[in-house]
C-alpha positions as CSV (number, residue, x, y, z in Angstrom):
1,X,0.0,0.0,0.0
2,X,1.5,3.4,-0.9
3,X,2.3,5.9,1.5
4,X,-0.4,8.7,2.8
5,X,0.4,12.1,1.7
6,X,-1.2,14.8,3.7
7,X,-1.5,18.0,0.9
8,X,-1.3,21.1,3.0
9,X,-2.9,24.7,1.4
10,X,-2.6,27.6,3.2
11,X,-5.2,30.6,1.9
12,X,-5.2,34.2,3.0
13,X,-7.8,35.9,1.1
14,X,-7.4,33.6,-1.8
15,X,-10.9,32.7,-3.2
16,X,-9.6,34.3,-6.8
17,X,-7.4,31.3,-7.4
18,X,-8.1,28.9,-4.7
19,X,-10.7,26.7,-6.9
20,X,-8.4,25.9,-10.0
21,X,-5.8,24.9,-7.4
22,X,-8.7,22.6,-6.1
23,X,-9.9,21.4,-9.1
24,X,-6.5,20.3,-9.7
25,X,-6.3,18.3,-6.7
26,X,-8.8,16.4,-7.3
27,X,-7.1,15.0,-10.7
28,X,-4.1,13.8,-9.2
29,X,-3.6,10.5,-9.5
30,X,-1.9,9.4,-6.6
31,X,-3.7,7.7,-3.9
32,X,-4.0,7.8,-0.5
33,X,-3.8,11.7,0.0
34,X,-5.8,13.8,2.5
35,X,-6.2,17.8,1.7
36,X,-6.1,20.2,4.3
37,X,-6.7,24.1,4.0
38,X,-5.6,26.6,6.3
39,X,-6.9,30.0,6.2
40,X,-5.2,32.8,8.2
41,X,-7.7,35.2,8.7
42,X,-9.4,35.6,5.3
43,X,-11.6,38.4,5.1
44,X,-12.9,37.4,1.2
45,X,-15.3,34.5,1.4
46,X,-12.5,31.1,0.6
47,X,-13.9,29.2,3.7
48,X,-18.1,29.5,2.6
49,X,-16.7,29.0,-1.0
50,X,-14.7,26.1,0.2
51,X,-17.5,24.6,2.1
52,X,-19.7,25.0,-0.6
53,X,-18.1,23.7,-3.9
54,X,-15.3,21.2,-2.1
55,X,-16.9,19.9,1.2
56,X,-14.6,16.9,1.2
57,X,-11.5,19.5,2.5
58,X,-10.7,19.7,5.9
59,X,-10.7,23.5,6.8
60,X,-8.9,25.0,9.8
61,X,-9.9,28.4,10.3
62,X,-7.6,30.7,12.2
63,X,-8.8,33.5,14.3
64,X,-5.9,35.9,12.9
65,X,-3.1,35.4,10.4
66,X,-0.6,33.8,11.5
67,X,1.8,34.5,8.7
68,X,3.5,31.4,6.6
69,X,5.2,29.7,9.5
70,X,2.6,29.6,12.0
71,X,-0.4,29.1,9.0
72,X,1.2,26.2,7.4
73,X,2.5,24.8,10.5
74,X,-1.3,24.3,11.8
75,X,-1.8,22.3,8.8
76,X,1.1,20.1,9.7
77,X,-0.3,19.2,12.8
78,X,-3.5,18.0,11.9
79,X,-2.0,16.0,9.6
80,X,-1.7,12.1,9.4
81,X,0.4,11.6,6.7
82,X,4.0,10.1,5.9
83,X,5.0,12.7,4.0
84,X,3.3,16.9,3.7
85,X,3.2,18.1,0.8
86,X,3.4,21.9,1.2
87,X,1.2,24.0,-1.7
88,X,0.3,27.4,-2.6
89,X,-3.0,28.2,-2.9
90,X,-2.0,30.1,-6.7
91,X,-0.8,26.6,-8.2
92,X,-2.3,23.9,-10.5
93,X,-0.7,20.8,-10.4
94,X,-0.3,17.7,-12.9
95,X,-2.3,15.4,-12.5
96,X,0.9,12.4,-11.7
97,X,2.8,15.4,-10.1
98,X,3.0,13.3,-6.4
99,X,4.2,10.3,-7.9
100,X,7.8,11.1,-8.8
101,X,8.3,13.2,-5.3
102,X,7.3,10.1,-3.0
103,X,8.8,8.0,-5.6
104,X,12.1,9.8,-4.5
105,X,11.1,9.8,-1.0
106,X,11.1,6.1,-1.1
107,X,14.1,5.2,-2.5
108,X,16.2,7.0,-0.4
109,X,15.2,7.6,3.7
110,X,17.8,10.2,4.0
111,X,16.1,12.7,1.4
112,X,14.1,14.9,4.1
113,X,12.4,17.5,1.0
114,X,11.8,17.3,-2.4
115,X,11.2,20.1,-4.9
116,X,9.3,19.5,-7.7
117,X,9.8,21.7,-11.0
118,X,7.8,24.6,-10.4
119,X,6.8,26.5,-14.1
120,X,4.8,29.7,-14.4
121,X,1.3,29.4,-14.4
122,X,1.0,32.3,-17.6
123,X,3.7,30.4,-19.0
124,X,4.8,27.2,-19.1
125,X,8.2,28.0,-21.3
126,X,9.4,29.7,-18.1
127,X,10.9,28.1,-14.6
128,X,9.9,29.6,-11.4
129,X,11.6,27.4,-9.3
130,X,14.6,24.5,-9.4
131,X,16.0,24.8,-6.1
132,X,18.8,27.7,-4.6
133,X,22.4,27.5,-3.4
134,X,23.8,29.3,-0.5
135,X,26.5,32.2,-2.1
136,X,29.3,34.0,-0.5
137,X,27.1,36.4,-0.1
138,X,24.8,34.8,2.1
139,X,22.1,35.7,-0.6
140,X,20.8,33.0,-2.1
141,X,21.2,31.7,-6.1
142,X,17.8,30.8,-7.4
143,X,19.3,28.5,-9.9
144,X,16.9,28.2,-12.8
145,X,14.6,31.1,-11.9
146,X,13.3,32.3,-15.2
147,X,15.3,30.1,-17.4
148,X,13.7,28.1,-20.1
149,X,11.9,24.9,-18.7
150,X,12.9,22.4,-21.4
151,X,16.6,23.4,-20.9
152,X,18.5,20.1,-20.3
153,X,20.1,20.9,-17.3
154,X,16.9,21.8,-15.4
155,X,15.5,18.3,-16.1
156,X,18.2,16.3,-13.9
157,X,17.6,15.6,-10.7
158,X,20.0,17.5,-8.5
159,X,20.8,18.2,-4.8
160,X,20.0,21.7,-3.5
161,X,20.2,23.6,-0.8
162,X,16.6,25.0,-0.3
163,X,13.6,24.0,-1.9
164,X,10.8,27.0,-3.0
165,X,8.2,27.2,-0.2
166,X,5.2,27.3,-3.0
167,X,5.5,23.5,-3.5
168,X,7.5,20.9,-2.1
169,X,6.9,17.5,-0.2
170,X,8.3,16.9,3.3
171,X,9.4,14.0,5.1
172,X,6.9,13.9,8.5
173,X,10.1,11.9,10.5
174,X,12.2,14.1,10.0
175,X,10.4,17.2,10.9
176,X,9.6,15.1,13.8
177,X,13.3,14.9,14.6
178,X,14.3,19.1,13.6
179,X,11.1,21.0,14.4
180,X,8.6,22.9,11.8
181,X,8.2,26.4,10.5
182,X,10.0,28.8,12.7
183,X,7.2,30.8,13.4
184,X,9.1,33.9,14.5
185,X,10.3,34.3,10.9
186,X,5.8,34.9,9.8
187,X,6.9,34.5,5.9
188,X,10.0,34.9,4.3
189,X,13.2,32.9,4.6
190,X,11.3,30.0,6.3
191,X,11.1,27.3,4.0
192,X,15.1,27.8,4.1
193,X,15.9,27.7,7.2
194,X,13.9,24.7,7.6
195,X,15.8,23.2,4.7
196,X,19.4,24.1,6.2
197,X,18.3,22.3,9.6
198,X,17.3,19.7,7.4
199,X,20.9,19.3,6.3
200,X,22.3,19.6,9.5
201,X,20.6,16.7,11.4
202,X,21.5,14.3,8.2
203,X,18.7,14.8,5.8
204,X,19.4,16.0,1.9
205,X,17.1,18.5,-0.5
206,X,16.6,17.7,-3.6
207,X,15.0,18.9,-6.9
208,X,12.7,16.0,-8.6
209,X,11.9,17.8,-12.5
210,X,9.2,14.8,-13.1
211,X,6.9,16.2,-10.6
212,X,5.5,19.5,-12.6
213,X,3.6,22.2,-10.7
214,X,2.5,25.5,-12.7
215,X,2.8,28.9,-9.8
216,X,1.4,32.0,-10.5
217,X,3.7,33.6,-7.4
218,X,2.9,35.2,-4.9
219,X,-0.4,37.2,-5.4
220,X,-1.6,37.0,-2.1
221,X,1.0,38.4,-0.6
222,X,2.5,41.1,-3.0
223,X,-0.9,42.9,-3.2
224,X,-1.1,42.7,0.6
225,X,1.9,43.7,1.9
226,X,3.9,46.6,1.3
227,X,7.3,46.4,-0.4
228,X,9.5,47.4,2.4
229,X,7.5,45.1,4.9
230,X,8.0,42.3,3.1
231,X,11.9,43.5,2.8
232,X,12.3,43.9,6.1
233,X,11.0,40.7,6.6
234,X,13.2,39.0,4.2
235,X,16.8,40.8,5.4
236,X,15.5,40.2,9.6
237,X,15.1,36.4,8.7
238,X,18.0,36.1,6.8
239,X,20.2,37.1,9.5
240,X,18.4,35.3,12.6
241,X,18.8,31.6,10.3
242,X,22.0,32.2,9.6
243,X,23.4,32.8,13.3
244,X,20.7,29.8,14.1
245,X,22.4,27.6,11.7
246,X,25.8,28.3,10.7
247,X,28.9,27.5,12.5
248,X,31.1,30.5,14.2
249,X,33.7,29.9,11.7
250,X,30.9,30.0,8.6
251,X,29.7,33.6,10.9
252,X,32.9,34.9,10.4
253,X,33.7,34.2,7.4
254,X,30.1,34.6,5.7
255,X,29.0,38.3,7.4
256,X,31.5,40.7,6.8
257,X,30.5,40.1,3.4
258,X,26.7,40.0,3.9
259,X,27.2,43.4,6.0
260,X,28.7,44.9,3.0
261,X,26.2,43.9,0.6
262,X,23.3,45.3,3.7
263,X,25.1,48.5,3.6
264,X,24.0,48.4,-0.3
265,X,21.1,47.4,0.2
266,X,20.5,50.2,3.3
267,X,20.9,52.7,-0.3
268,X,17.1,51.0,-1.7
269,X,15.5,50.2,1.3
270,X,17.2,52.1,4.5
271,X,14.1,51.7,6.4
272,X,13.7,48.1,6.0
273,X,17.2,47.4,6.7
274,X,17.5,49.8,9.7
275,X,14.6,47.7,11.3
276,X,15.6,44.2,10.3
277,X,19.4,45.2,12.3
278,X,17.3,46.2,14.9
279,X,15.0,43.4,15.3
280,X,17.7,40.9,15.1
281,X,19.7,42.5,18.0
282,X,16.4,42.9,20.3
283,X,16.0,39.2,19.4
284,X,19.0,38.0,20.1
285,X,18.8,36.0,23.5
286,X,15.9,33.8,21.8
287,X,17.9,33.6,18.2
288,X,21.1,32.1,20.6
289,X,18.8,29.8,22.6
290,X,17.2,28.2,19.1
291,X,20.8,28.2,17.8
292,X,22.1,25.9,21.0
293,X,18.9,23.6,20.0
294,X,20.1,23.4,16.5
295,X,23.5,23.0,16.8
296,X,23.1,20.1,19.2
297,X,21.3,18.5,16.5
298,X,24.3,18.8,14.1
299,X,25.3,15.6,12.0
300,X,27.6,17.5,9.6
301,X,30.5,20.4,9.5
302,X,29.7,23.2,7.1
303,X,33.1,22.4,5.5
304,X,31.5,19.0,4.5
305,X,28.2,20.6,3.8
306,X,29.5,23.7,1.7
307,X,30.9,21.0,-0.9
308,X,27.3,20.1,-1.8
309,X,25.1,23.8,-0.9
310,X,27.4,26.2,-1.6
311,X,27.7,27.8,-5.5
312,X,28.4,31.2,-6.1
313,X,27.2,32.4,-9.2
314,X,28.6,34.8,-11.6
315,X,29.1,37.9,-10.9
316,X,26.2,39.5,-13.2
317,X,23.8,37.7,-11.3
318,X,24.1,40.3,-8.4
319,X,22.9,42.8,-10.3
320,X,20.4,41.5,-11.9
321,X,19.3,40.0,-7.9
322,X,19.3,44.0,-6.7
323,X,17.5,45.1,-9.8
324,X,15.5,42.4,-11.6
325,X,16.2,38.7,-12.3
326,X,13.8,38.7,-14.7
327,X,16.0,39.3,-17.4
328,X,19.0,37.6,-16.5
329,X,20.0,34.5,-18.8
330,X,24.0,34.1,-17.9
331,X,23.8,31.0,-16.1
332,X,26.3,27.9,-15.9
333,X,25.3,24.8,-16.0
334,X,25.2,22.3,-12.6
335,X,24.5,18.8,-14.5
336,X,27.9,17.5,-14.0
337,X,29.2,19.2,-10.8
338,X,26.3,18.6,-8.8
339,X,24.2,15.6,-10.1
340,X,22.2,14.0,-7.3
């Protein structure tokens, strides 16, 4: 008997694209899965449509929005599955798309997530989402973001360091054995940290291109939130998984760097920046105490792990990253120096 999948949605003020993401769901081929929706706080009506059109969905309703982290980790405990399968509510999925992942899952008990190949929604030529690598930088390389989907080397399976938190499939064990969402990150930056703890207590992350899900990215969000909240956000969480999960050495060597490319970065969005410093040092005590927790969980040296995570792109890619990626199209290839 295969494996039940527990396929957790979490909606905030979604109803626009919440049904095709549904519909979806109920095409996939792969059987036993449960579906769970979590909606943080949704002032649109997703839970009456939900309990109209698809009463076969468990709902959890949640008396304020409790951000990405906290959202999808109430999904993940109500859940009975082997492995969660983490979805945004703006995806449509193939109908085989869960085979492939758990097919991965089960050949190998030290994979802890898979990514599948995430394409955009308006346009299937287009990649949203292969995987990243941590840089010298201590910004991340979205390997494959944009790039043309057929492209050879974005249909091999490869390692990676941190899945896309739109779409990928979890091993329950193992978040048994690490913890969940940190849910003082809200959104942004969690789905990698969870990843790097991942690879510290022994697990691997890989990216699985058989399993095909179409992301329209991020509409909920980006029409909700303003621009420097959700930058703020992204530079505060940074910082906190880093001194969470790296080593003192990796610190060292990793934030004079990171503090240079902040300062640039304090030119765009001083306010943003300003606060996420701020933050960070306020938060300190309880960063150090989750960093003890993690660290005692350590199965592998960064030295060891850097081999496999680490790739530092070319030097274009930077400013494409500060202005746009959306045009950038200098990209090596990772086939044969980091096949899984």
């Amino acid at each position: 008997m295969k494996p039940l999948v527990s396929v957790v949605i979490l909606n905030w003020n979604g109803r626009a694209h919440l049904g095709k993401c549904l519909v979806s769901l109920g095409k996939a081929t792969y059987k036993p899965f449960e579906l769970i929706v979590v909606d943080n706080n949704s002032t649109d009506d997703s839970v009456f449509f939900i309990k109209q059109k698809f009463p076969h969905v468990r709902i959890i309703v949640n008396a304020i929005n409790r951000g990405y982290s906290g959202g999808n980790n109430d999904g993940i405990a109500a859940s009975r599955g082997k492995y969660i399968c983490i979805l945004n509510n703006d995806t449509e999925v193939e109908k085989h798309f869960l085979e492939p992942l758990v097919t991965a899952m089960e050949a190998d008990r030290s994979v802890g997530c898979v990514q599948p190949k995430l394409v955009y929604g308006d346009d299937h030529n287009l990649l949203n989402a292969v995987g990243s690598y941590l840089t010298s930088t201590g910004f991340l390389y979205h390997y494959g973001y944009r790039k043309f989907a057929n492209t050879l080397q974005y249909n091999q399976r490869l390692t990676i360091y941190s899945a896309k938190g739109a779409a990928m499939l979890l091993r329950k064990s193992a978040l048994d054995q690490i913890g969940i969402f940190d849910e003082d990150f809200f959104i942004y930056f969690e789905e990698t940290d969870l990843c790097h703890r991942l690879w510290l207590s022994g697990y691997k992350v890989i990216y699985e291109p058989q399993s095909v899900i179409y992301h329209y990215e991020a509409v909920d969000t980006h029409k909700q939130m303003t621009n420097d909240f959700i930058m703020y956000l992204s530079y505060r969480n940074r910082i906190a998984s880093f001194i969470k999960n790296l080593s003192c050495s990796s610190m060292l060597r990793l934030f004079p760097v990171l503090c240079v490319f902040y300062v640039i970065s304090f030119a765009l969005y001083p306010a943003a920046v300003f606060r996420a410093i701020m933050s960070t040092l306020w938060g300190l005590p309880k960063i150090l105490k989750k960093r003890r927790a993690v660290q005692a969980q350590r199965k592998i040296s960064d030295s060891v792990l850097f081999q496999t995570i680490w790739r530092d792109p070319p030097v274009l890619y930077y400013y494409y990253l500060f202005k746009s990626l959306k045009f950038y199209r200098h990209e090596p290839s990772l086939v044969e120096t980091n096949r899984y």
